[in-house]
N, C-alpha and C positions, 0 to 999 in steps of 0.2 A: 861263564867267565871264571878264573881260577881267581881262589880266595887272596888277597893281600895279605902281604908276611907285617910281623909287625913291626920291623925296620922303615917298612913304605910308612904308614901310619905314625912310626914316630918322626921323621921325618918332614912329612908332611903337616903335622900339626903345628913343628917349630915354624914351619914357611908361611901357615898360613897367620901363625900369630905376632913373629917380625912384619908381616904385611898388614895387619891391622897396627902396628906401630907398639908389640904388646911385648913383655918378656916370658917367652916359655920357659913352665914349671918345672923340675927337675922329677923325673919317672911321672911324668901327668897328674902330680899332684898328688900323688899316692902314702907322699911322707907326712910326716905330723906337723911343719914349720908351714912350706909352701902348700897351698890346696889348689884346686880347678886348673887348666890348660895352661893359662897364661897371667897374667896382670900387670898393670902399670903405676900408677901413687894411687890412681882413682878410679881405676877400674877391674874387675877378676871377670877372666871368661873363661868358658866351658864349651868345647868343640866338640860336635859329634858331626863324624862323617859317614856318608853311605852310597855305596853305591844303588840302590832301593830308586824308586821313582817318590819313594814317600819317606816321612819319618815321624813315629810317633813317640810323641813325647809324655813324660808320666811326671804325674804329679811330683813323685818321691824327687827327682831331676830337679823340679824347679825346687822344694825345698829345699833341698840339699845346696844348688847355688844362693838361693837366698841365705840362709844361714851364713855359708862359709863368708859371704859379703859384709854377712850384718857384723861377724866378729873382726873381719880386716875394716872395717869402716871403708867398704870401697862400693862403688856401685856395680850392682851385677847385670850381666852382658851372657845369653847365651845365644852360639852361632852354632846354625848347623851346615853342612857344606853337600852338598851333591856332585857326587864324584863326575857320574854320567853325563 
C-alpha cells in the first residue's frame, strides 16, 4: 500500500477529533500555547493512526500526554485509530 501524504493525516485527525466532539490543535500541537491533537475545557487528546494491525505505545507517549494534561488541568485521553 502506498504511504499517506500528510494532508490525508491532517485531515483526518481534525475529523476524527470533531467526532469525538473535541477541538483540533493547530499543527498537531506542535506550538508552545496549544499541545496534543485536540482538547475541550476538560479534556486533551492524542491521536495516533496506523495503518499496522498493532500499535505500540511507549512509555515516553504516555508521559508526555500526562504532563501536557497535568499543566492544562484537563484530563488526558489517548486514542489510537486503525486505519485498516
Amino acid at each position: 500500500m502506498a504511504k499517506r501524504s500528510t494532508k490525508f493525516y491532517r485531515r483526518n485527525e481534525a475529523e476524527v477529533m470533531k467526532s469525538l466532539e473535541l477541538i483540533p490543535t493547530k499543527n498537531s500541537g506542535a506550538g508552545w500555547v496549544e499541545k496534543s491533537d485536540g482538547q475541550s475545557e476538560h479534556i486533551i487528546c492524542e491521536l495516533k493512526s496506523t495503518d499496522a494491525a498493532s500499535y505500540r505505545i511507549t512509555l515516553n507517549d504516555l508521559h508526555t500526554l500526562e504532563y501536557n494534561a497535568a499543566v492544562a488541568h484537563k484530563l488526558p485521553v489517548f486514542a489510537i485509530q486503525f486505519l485498516q
